[in-house]
C-alpha positions in Angstrom: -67.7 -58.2 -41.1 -65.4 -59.1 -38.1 -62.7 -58.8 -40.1 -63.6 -55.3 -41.0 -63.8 -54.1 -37.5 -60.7 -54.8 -36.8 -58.7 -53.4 -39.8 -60.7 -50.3 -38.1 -60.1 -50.5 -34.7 -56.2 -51.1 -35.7 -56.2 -48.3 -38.0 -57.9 -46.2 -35.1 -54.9 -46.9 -33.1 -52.2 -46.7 -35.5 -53.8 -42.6 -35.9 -54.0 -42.1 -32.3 -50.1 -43.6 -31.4 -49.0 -41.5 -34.7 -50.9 -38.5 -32.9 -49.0 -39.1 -30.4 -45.3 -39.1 -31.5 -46.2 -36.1 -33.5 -47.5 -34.1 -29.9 -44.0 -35.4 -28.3 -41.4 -34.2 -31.7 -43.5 -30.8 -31.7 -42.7 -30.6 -27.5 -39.1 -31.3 -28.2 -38.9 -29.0 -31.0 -40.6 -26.1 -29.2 -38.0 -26.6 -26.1 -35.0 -26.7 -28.4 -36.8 -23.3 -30.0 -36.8 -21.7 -26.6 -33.6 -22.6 -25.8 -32.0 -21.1 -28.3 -33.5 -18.3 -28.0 -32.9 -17.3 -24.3 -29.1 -18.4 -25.7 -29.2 -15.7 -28.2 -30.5 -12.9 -26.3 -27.7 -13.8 -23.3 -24.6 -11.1 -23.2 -21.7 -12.5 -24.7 -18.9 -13.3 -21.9 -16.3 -11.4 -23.7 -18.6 -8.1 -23.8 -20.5 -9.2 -20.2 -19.5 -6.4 -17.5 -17.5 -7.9 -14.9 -18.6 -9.3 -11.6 -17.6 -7.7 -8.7 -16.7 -10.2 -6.0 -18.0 -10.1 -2.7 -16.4 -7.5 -0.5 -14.3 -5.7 -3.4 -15.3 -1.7 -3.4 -17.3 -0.2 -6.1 -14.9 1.7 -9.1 -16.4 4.5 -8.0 -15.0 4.6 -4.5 -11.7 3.1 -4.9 -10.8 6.4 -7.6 -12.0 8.4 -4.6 -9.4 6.5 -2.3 -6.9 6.7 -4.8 -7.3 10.5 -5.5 -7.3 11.1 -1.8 -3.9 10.1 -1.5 -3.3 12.3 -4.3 -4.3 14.9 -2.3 -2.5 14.0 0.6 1.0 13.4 -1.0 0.4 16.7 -2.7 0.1 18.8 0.3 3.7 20.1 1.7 4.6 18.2 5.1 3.8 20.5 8.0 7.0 22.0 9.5 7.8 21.3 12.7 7.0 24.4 15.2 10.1 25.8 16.9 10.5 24.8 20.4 9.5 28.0 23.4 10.5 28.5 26.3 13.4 26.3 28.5 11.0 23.4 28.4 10.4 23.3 31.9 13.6 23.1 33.3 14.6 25.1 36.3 17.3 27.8 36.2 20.5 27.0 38.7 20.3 29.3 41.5 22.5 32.5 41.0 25.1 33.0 43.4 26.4 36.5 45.1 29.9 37.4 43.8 32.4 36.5 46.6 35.7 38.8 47.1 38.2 35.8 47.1 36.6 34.8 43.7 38.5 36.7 41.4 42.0 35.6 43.6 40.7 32.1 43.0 39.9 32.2 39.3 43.6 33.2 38.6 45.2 30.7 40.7 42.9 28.1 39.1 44.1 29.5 35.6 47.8 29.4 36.5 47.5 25.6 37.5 45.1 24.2 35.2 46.0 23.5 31.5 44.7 25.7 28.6 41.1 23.4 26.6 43.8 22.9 24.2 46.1 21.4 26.1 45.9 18.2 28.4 47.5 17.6 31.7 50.9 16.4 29.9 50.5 19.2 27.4 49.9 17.6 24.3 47.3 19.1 22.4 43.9 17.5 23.4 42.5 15.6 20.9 38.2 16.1 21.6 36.6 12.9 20.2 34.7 13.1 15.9 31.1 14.0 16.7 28.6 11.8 15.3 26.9 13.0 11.7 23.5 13.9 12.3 20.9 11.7 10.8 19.7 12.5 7.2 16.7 14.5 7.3 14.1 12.1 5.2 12.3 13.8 2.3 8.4 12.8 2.1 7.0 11.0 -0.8 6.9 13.0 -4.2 4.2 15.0 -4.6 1.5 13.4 -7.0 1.1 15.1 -10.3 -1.5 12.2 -11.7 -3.7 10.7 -9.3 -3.4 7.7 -12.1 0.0 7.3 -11.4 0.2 5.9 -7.7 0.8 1.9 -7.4 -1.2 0.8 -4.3 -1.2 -2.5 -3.1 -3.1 -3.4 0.3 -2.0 -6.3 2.7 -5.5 -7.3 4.2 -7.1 -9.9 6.9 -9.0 -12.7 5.4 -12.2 -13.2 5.1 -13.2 -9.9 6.4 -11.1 -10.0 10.1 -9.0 -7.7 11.2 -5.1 -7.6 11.1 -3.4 -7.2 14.8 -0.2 -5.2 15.0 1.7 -7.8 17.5 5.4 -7.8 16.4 4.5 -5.6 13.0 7.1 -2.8 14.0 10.0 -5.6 14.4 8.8 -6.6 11.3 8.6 -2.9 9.4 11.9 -2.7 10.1 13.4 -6.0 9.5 12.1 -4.7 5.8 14.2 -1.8 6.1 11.3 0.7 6.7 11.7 3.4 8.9 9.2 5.7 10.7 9.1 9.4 9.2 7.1 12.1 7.4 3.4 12.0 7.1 3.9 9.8 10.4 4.1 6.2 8.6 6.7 4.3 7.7 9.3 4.2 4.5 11.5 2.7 2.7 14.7 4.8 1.6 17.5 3.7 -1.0 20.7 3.7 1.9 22.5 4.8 -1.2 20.4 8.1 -1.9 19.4 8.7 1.3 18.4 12.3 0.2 15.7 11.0 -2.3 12.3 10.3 -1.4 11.3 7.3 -0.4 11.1 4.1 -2.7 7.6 3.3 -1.1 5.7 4.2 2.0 3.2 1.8 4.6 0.3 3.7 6.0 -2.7 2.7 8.0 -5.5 1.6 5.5 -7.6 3.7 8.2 -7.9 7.5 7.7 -5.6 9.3 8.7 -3.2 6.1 8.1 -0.7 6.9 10.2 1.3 4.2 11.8 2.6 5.2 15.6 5.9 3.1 16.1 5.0 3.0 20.1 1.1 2.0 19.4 1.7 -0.7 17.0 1.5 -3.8 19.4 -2.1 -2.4 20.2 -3.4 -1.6 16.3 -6.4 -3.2 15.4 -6.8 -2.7 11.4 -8.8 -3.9 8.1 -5.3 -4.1 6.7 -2.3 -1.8 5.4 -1.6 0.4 2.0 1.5 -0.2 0.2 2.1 2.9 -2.2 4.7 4.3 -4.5 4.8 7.4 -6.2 6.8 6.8 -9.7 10.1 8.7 -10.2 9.8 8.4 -13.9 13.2 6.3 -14.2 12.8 2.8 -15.3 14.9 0.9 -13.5 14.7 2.2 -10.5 11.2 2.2 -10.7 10.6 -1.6 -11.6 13.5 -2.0 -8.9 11.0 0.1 -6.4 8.2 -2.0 -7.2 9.5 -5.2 -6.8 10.7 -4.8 -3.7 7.4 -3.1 -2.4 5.5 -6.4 -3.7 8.1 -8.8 -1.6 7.5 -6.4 1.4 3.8 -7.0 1.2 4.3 -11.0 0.7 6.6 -10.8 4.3 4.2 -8.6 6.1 0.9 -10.5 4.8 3.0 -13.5 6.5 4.0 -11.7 9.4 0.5 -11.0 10.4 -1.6 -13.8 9.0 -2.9 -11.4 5.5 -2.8 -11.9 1.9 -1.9 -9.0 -0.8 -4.2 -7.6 -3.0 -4.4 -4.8 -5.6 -5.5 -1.6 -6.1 -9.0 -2.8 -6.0 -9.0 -4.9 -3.3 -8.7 -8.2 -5.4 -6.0 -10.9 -4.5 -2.7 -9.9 -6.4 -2.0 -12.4 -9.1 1.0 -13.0 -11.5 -1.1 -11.2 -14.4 -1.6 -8.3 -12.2 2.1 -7.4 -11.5 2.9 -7.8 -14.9 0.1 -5.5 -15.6 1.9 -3.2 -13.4 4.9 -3.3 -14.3 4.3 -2.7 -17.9 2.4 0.4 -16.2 5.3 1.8 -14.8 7.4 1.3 -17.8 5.2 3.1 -19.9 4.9 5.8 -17.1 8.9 6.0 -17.4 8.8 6.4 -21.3 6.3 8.9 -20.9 8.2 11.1 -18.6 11.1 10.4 -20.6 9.9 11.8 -24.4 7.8 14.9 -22.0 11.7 15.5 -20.4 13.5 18.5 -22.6 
């Protein structure tokens, strides 16, 4: 009878620890279940929309910057007004007409040399007048509010950029202060053309005043280019805006980013420059 009571109670116990192991597989297998399925029903990275760091602008608001400066590179520059009046300056006093005058005059004329003549007389020779500056065309008008490559030149971590020593630098780039009132960079072989790329204020109206420059206080500075349509020259353009925008992020302590506000990276200028070639081919086949 003993015996029998304890085949029992072990029997009791073998049910109770094989309950047991049971509860903990089914737990396990319910967790596994679970997982899975909150696995399934996450978005697939490839198709996941992507995340917009901190700081960067919506889509939304950096096509209504970008068609902005559409607009404003497709409005004519303003003409300068013609200048009225004497500008201030006084008239000489006029003097009465004096009798021995005209005496004077001719005794003057008989002992001074002709204009033509020197005191030797030898033909004066009147020194070459200086050629006039090249009058700087604006940027090209944008057709395509698509086809504008921007790059910015910001402060980090959300500072502001200071303008101490910025014009020395502008124009130790070979920028130079001119239409729209910002600054531009001309091919010294075309001076005529319009400028390779322009640096403006990233602050409405985004001009840049040559004499107010030491005192700017800024979120940063655009970078633009308006394509030409040709290629090379293009590509040519665009590389040397990006090496501009690397000197001047030095210069005042920035870093570059793209269109969207985003550090520029390798992949990104090869994105745009692929961008600008296909522009070019485009042009090219819609040319007659």
């Amino acid at each position: 009878m003993e015996r029998l009571s304890l085949i029992l109670v072990a029997a009791g116990l073998g049910v109770i620890l094989l309950a047991v192991v049971l509860g903990l597989v089914a737990r396990r297998r319910r967790a596994e279940e679970a997982e899975a399925d909150a696995q399934a029903q996450a978005p697939d990275p490839l198709f996941a929309p992507p995340v917009r760091p901190a700081g960067e602008p919506p889509p939304d608001r950096v096509a209504e910057e970008l068609r902005g400066l559409g607009e404003a590179l497709r409005q004519p520059p303003p003409e300068a007004a013609p200048v009225q009046g004497n500008l201030g300056l006084e008239e000489p006093p006029a003097q009465a007409p004096h009798a021995s005058d005209g005496r004077e005059r001719r005794q003057e004329a008989a002992v001074e040399p002709t204009s033509a003549q020197d005191r030797d007389g030898r033909a004066a020779v009147s020194p070459a007048a200086e050629p006039p500056p090249p009058r700087r065309a604006p940027p090209r008008m944008v057709e395509d509010d698509g086809q504008v490559v921007v790059l910015h030149v910001m402060a980090r971590d959300g500072q502001r950029l200071r303008g101490a020593g910025l014009r020395q630098v502008l124009e130790a780039c070979g920028l130079e202060h001119g239409p729209l009132g910002i600054y531009h960079r001309y091919d010294p072989n075309r001076p005529g053309d319009p400028p390779r790329f322009s640096v403006a204020n990233m602050v409405q109206p985004g001009r840049l005043d040559p004499e107010e420059l030491e005192r700017l206080v800024t979120p940063g500075l655009s970078l633009f280019m308006v394509p030409s349509g040709e290629a090379g020259t293009d590509l040519a353009a665009f590389d040397e805006m990006v090496a501009t925008a690397r000197r001047l992020a030095e210069a005042v302590g920035g870093e570059v980013r793209d269109a969207r506000r985003n550090p520029l990276t390798r992949q990104e200028i090869g994105h745009l420059r692929e961008q600008i070639g296909e522009w070019a081919r485009r042009a090219r086949l819609a040319s007659p």
